[in-house]
N, CA, C and O of each residue as an XYZ file, in Angstrom:
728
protein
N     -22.308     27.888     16.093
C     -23.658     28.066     16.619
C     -23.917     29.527     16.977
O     -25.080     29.925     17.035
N     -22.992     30.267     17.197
C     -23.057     31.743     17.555
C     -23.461     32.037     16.363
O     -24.561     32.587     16.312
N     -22.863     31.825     15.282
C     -23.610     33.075     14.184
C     -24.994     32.513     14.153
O     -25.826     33.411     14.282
N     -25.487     31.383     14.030
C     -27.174     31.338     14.065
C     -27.812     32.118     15.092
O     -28.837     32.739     14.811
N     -27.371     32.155     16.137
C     -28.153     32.985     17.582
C     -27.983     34.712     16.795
O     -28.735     35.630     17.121
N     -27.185     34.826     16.048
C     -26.751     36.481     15.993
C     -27.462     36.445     14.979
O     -27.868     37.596     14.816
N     -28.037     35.488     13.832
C     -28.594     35.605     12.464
C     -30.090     35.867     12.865
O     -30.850     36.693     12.360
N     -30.367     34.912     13.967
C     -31.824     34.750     14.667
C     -32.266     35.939     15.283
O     -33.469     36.110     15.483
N     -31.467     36.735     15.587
C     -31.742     37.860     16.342
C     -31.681     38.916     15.267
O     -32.116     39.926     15.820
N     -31.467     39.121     14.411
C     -31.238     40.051     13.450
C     -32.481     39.757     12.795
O     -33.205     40.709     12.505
N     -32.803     38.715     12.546
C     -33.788     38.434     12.221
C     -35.537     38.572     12.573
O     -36.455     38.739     11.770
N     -35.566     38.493     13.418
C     -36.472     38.998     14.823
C     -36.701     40.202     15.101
O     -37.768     40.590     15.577
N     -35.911     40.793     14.885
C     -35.567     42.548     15.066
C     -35.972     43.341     13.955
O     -36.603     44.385     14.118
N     -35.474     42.682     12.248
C     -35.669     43.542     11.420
C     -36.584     42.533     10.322
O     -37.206     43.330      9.619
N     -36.775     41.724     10.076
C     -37.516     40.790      9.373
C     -39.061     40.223      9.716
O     -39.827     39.845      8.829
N     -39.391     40.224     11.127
C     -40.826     39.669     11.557
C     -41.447     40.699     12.110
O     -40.946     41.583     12.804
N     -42.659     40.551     11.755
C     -43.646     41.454     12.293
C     -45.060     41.122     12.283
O     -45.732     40.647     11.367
N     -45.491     41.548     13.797
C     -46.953     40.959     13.508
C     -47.684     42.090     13.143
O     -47.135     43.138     12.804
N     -49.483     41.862     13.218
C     -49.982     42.586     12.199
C     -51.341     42.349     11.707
O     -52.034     41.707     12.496
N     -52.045     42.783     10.342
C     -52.733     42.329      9.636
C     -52.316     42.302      8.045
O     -52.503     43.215      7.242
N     -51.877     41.387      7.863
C     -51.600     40.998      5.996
C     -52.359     39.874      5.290
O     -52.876     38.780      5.513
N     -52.098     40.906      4.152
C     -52.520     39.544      3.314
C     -51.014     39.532      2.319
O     -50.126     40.261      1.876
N     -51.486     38.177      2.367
C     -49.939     37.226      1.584
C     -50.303     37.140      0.281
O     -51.518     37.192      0.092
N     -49.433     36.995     -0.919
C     -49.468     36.738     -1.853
C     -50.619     35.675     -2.564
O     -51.240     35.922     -3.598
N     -50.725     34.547     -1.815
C     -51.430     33.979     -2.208
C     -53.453     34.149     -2.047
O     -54.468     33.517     -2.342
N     -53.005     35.551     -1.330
C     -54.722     35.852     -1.022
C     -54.646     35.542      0.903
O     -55.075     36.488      1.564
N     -54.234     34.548      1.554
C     -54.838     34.630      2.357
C     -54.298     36.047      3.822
O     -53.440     36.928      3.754
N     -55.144     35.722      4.837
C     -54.861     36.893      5.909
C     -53.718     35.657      6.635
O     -53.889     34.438      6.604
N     -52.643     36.338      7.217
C     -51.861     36.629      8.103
C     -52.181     37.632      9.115
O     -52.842     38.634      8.843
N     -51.683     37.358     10.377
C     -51.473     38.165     11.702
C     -49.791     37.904     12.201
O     -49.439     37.711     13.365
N     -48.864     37.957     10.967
C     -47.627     38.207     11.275
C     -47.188     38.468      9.261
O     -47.718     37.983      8.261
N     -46.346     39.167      9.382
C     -44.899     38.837      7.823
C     -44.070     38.891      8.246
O     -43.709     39.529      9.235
N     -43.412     38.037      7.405
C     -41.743     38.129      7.516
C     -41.083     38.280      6.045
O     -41.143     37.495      5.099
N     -40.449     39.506      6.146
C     -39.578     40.075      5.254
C     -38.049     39.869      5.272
O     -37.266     40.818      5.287
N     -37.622     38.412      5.267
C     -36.359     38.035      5.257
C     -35.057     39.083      4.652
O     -33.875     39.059      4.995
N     -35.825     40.123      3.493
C     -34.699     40.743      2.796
C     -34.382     42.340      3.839
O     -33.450     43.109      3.602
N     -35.095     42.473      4.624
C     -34.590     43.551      5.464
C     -33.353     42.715      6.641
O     -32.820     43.396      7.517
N     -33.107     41.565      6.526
C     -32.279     40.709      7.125
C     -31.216     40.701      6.251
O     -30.411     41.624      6.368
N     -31.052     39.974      5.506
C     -30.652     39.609      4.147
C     -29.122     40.685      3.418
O     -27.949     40.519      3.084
N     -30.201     41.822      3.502
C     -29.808     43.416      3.002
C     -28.969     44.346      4.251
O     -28.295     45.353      4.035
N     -29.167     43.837      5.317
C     -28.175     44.224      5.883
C     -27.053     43.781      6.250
O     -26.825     42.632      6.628
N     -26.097     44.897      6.135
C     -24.088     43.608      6.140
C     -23.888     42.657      7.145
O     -23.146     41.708      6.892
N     -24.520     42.761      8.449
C     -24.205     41.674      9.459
C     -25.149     40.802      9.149
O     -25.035     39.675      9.631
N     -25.957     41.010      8.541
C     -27.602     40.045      8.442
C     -26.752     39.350      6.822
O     -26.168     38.338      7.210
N     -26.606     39.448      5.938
C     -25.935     39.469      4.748
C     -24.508     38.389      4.539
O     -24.282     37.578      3.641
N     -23.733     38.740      5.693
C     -22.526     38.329      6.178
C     -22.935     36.681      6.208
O     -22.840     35.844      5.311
N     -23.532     36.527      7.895
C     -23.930     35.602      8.739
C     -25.095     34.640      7.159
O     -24.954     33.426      7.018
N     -25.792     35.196      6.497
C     -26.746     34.475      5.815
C     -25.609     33.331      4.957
O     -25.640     32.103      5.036
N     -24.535     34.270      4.057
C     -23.422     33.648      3.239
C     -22.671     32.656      3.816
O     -22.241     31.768      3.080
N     -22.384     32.629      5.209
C     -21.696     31.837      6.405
C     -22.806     30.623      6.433
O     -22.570     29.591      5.804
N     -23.825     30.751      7.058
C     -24.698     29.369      7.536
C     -25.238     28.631      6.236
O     -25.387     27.413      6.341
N     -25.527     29.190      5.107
C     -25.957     28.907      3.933
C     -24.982     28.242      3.054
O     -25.394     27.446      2.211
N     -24.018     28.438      3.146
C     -22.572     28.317      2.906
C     -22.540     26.851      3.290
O     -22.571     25.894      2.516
N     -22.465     26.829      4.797
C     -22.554     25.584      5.510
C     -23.316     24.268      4.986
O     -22.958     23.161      4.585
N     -24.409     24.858      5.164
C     -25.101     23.876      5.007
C     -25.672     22.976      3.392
O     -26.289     21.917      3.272
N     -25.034     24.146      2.118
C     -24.978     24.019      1.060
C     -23.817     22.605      0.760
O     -24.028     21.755     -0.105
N     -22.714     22.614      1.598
C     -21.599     21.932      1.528
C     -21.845     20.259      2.085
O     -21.108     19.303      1.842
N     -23.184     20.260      2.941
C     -23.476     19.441      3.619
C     -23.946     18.422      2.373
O     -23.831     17.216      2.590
N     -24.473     18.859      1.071
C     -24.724     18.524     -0.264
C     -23.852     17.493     -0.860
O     -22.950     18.308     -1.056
N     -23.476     16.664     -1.203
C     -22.241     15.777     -2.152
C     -22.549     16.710     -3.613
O     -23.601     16.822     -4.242
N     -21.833     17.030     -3.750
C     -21.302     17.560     -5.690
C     -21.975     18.792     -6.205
O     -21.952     18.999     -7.418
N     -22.645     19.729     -5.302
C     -23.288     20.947     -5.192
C     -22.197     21.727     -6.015
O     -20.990     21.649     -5.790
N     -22.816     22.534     -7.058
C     -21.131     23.155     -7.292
C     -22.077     24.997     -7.960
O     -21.456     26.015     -8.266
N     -23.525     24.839     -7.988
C     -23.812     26.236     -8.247
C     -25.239     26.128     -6.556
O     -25.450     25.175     -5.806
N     -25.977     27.739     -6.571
C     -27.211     27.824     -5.889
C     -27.615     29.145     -6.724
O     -26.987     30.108     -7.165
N     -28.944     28.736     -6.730
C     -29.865     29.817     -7.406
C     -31.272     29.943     -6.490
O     -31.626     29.285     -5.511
N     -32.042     31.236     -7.314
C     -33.152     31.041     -6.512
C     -34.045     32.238     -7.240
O     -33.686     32.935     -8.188
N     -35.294     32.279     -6.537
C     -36.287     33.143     -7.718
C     -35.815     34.891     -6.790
O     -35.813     35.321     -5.637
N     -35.449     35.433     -8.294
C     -35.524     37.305     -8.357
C     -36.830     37.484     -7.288
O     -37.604     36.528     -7.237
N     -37.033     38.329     -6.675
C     -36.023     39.062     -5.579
C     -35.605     38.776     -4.528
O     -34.669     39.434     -4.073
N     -36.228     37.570     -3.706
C     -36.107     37.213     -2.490
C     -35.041     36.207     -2.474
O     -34.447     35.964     -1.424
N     -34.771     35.632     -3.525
C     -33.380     34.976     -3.330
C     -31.874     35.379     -3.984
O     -30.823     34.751     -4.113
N     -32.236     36.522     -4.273
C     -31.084     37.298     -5.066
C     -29.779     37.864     -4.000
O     -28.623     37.966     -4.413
N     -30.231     38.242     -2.426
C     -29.105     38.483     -1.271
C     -28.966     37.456     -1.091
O     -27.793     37.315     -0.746
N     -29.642     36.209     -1.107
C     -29.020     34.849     -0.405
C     -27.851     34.466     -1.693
O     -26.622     34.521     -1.656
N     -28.394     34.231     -2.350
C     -27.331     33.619     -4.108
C     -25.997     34.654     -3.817
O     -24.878     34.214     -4.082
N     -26.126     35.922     -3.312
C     -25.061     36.699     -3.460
C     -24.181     36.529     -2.442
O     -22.962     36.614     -2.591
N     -24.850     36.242     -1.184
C     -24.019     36.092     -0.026
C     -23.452     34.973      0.194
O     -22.475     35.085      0.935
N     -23.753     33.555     -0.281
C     -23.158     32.638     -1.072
C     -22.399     32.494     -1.381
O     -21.434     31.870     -0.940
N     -22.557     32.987     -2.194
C     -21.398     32.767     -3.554
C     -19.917     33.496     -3.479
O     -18.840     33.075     -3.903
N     -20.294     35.010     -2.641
C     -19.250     35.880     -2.057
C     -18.467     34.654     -0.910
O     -17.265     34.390     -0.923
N     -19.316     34.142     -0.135
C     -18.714     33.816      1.089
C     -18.066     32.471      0.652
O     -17.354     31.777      1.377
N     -18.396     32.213     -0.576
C     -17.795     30.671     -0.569
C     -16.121     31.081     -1.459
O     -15.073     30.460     -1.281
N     -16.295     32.150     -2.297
C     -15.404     32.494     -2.981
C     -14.339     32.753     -1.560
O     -13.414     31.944     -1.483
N     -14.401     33.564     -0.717
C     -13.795     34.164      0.417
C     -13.595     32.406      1.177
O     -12.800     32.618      2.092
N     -13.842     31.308      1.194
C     -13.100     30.233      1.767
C     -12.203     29.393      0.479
O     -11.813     28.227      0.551
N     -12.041     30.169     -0.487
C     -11.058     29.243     -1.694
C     -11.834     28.272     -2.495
O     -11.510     27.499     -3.397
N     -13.310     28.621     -1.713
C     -14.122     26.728     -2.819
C     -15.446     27.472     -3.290
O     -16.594     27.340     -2.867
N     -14.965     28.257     -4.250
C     -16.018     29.044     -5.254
C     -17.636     28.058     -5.285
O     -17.513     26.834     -5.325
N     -18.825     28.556     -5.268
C     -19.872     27.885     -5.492
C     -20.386     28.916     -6.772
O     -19.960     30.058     -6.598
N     -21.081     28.784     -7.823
C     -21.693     29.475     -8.667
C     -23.101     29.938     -8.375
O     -23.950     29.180     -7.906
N     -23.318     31.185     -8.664
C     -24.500     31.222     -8.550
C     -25.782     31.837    -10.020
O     -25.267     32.316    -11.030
N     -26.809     31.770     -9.964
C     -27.835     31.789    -10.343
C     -28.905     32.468    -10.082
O     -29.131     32.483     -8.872
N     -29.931     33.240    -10.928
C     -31.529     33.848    -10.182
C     -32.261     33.499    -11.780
O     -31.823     33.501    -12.930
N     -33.664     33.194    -11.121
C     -34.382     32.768    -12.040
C     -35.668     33.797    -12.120
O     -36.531     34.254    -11.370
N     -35.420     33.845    -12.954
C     -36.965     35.536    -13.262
C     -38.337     34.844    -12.755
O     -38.379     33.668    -12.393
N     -39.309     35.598    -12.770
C     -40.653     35.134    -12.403
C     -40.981     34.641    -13.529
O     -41.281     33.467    -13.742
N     -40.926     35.757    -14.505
C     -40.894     35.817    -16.361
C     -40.010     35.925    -17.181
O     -39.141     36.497    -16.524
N     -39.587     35.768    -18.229
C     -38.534     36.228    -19.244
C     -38.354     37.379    -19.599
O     -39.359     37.807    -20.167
N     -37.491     38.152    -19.537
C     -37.690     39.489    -20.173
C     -38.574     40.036    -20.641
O     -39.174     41.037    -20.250
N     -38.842     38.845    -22.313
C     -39.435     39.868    -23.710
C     -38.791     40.472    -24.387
O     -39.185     40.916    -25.465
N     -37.263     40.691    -23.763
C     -36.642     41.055    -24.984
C     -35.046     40.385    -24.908
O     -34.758     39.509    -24.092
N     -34.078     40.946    -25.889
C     -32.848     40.519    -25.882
C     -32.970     39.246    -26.013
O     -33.804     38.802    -26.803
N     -32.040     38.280    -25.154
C     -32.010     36.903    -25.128
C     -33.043     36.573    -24.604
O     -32.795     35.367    -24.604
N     -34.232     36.651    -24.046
C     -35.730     36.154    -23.295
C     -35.003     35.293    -22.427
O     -34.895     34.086    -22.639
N     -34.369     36.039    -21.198
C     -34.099     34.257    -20.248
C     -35.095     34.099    -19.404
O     -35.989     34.945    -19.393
N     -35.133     33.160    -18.669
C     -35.590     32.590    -17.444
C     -34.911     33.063    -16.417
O     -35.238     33.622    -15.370
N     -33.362     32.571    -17.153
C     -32.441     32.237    -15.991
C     -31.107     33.323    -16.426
O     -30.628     33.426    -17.556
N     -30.755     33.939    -15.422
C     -29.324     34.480    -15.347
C     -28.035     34.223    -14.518
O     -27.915     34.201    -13.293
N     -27.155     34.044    -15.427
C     -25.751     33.255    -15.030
C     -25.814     32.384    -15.334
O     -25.528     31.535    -14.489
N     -26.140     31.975    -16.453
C     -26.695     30.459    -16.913
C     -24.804     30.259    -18.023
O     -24.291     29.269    -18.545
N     -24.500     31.234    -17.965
C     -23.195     31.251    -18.604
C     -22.110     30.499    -17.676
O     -20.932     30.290    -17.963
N     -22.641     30.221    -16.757
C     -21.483     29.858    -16.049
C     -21.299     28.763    -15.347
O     -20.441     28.358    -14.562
N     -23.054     28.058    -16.142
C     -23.144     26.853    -15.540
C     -23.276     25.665    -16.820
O     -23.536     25.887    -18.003
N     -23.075     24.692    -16.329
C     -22.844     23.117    -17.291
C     -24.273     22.505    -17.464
O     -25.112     22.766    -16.602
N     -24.557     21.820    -18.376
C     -25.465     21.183    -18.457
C     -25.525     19.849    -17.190
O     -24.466     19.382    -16.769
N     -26.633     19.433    -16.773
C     -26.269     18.542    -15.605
C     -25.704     19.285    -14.503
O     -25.356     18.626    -13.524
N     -25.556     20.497    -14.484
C     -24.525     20.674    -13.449
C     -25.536     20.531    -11.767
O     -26.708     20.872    -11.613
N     -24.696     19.986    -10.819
C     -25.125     19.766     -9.252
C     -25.899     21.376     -8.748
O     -25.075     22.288     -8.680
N     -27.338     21.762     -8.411
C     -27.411     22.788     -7.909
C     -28.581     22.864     -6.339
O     -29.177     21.870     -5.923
N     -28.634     23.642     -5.981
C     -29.617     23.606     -4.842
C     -30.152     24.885     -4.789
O     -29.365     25.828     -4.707
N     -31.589     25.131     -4.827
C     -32.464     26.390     -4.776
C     -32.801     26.734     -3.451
O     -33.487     26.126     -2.629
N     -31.959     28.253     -3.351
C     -32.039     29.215     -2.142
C     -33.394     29.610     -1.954
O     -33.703     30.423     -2.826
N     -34.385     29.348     -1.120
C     -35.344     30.580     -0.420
C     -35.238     31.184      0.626
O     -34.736     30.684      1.632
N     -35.707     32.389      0.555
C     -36.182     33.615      2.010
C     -36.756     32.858      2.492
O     -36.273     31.978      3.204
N     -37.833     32.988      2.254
C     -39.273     32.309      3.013
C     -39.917     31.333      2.375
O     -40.202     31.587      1.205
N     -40.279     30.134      2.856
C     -41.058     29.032      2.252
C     -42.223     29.271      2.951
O     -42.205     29.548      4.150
N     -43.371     29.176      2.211
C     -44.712     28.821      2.420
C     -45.262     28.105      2.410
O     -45.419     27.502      3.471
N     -45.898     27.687      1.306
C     -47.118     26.594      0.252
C     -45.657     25.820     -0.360
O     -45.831     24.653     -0.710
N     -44.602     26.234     -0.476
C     -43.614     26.050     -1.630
C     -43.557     25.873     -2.863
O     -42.645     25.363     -3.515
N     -45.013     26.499     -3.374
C     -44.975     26.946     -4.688
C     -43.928     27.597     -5.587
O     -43.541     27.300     -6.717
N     -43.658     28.364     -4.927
C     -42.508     29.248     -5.658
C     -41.136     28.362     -5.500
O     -40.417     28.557     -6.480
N     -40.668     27.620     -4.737
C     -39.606     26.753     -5.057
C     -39.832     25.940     -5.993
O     -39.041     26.009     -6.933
N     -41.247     24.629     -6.113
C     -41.469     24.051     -7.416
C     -41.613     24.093     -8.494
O     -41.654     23.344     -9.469
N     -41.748     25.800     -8.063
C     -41.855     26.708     -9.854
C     -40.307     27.136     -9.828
O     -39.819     26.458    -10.732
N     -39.661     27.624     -9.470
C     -38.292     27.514     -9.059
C     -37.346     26.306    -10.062
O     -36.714     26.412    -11.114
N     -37.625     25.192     -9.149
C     -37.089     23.712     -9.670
C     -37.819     23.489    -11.387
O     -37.193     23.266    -12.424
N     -39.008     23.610    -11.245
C     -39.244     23.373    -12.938
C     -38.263     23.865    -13.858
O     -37.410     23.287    -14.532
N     -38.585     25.072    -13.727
C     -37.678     26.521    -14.588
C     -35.781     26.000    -14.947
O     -35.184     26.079    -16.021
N     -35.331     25.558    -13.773
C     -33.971     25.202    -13.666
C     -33.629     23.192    -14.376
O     -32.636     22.776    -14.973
N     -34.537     22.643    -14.081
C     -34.769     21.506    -14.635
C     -34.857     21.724    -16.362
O     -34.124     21.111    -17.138
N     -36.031     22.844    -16.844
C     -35.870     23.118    -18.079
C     -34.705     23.578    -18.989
O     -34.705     23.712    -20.213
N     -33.464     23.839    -17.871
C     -32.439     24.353    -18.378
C     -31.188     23.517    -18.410
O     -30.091     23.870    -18.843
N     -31.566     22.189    -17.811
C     -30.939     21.089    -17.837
C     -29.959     21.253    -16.575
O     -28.872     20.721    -16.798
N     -30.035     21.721    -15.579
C     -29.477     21.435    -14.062
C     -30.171     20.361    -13.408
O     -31.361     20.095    -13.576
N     -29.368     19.755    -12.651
C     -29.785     18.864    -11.403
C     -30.191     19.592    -10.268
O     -29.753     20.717    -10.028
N     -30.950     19.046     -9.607
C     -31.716     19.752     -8.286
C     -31.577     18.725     -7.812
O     -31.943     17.589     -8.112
N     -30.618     19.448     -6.471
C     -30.376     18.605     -4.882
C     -31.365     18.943     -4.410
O     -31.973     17.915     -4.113
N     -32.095     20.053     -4.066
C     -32.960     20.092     -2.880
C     -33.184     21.666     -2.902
O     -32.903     22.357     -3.881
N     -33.696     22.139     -1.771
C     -34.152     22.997     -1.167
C     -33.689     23.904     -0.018
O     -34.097     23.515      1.077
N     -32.768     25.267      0.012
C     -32.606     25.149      1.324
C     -33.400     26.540      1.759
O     -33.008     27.515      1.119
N     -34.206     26.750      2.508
C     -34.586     27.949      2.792
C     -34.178     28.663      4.240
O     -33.997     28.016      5.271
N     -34.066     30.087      4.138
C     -33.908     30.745      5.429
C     -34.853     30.364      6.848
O     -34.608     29.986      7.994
N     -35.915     30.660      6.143
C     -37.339     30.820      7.056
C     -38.029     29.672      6.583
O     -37.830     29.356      5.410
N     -39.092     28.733      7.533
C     -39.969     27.530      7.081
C     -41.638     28.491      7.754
O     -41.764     28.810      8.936
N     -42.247     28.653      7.132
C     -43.276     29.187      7.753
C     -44.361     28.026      8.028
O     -45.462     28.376      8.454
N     -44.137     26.853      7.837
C     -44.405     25.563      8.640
C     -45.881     25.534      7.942
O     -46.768     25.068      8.656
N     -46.237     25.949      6.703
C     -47.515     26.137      6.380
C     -47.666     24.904      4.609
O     -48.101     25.098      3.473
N     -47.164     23.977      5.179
C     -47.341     23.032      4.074
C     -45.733     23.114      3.155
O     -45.415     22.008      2.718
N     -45.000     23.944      2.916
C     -44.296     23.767      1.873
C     -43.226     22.750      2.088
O     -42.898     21.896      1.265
N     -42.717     22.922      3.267
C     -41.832     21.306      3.428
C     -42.371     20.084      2.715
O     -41.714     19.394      1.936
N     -43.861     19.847      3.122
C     -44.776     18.878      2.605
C     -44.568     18.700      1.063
O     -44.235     17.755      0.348
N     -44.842     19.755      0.895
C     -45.185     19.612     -1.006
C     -43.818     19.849     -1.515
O     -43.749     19.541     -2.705
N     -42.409     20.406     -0.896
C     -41.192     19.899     -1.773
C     -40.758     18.682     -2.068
O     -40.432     18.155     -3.132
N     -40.824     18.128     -0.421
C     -40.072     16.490     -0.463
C     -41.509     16.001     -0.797
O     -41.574     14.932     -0.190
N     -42.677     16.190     -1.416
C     -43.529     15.307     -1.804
C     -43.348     14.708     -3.520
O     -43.811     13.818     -4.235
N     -42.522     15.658     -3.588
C     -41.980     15.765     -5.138
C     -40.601     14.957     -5.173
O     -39.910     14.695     -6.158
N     -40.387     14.632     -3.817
C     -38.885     14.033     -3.724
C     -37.780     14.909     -3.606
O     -36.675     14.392     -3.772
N     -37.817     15.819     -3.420
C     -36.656     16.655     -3.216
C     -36.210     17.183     -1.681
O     -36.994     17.622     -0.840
N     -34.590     17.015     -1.507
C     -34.431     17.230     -0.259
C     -34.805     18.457     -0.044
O     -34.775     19.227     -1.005
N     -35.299     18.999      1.406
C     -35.445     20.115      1.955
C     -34.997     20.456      3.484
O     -35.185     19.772      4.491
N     -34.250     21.904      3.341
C     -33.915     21.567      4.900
C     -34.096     23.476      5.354
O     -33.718     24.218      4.448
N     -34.571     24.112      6.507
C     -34.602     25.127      6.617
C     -33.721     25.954      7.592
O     -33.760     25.321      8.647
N     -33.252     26.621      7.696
C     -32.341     27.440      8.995
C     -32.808     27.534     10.189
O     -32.330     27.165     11.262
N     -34.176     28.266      9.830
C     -35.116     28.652     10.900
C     -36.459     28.220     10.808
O     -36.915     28.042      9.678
N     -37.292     27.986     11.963
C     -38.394     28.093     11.568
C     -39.260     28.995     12.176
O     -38.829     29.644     13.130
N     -41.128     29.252     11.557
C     -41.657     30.194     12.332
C     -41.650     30.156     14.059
O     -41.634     31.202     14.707
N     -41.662     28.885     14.663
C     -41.293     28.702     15.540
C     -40.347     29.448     16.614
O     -40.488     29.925     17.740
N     -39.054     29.261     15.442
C     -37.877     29.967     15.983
C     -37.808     31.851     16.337
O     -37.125     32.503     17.127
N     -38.649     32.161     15.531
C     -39.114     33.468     15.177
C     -39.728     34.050     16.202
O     -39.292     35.123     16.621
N     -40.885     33.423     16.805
C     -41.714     33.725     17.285
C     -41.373     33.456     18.729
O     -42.084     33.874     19.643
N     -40.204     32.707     18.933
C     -39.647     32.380     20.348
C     -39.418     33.402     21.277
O     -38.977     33.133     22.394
């Protein structure tokens, strides 16, 4: 439970901020949260691979995690490092927004190292709308993986829990805006 209080605070410190934004999807915010200034740093980085780690295992037959270029590219890494560093390797994965256009056109990279069918669960920074996880799960479904679920850092409590498990898929988050804002 200590490393969540030390992840939460790292988090708080270098990841949230209030404000005036606008979000990706168009609308205004009066806070962001930039999970990868968390993420990107070694104690923030460390602690992410540790609880993510955890709770990935909590999974029956999980054996890769992926997640969409850029915001889930420190989580997949810290992962995969930290699981290698307890003897029970997990594989990991990042899925482009787009395909290249050139060379092999992937979607997906590290796809070499995974099985058809194989058990996986999609890392997010931040959940929103959870658009970007269902576009996420499509992309990886097209490549013939199984999808356990969902696990994200941050829940910004703004519908996307709703619309993952509305699709049936487990979802579970670390933190929420809640926690943030405490």
């Amino acid at each position: 439970m200590e490393e969540r209080k030390r992840l939460l605070k790292i988090l708080k410190a270098l990841s949230y901020e209030e404000g005036e934004f606008t979000l990706k999807s168009g609308k205004k915010s009066n806070f962001y949260i930039d999970a990868r200034e968390t993420t990107l740093n070694p104690e923030g980085m460390y602690l992410t691979g540790l609880i993510l780690y955890e709770e990935v295992k909590k999974i029956a037959g999980v054996s890769a995690v992926g997640g969409v270029s850029v915001g889930a590219d420190p989580l997949v890494c810290a992962t995969v490092l930290y699981s290698y560093t307890k003897g029970d390797p997990i594989k990991g994965f990042f899925i482009r927004k787009e395909p290249k256009g050139h060379g092999r056109n992937l979607w997906l990279e590290g796809g070499k190292n995974l099985e058809k069918g194989e058990a996986v669960v999609i890392l997010e920074d931040v959940v929103t709308t959870g658009g970007s996880s269902l576009r996420a799960i499509e992309i990886a479904e097209k490549e013939d993986l199984s999808i356990k679920g969902v696990i994200a850092l941050i829940d910004r409590e703004e519908g996307g829990r709703e619309a993952i498990e509305g699709k049936g898929y487990f979802f579970n988050s670390i933190f929420t805006l809640k926690d943030l804002k405490a």
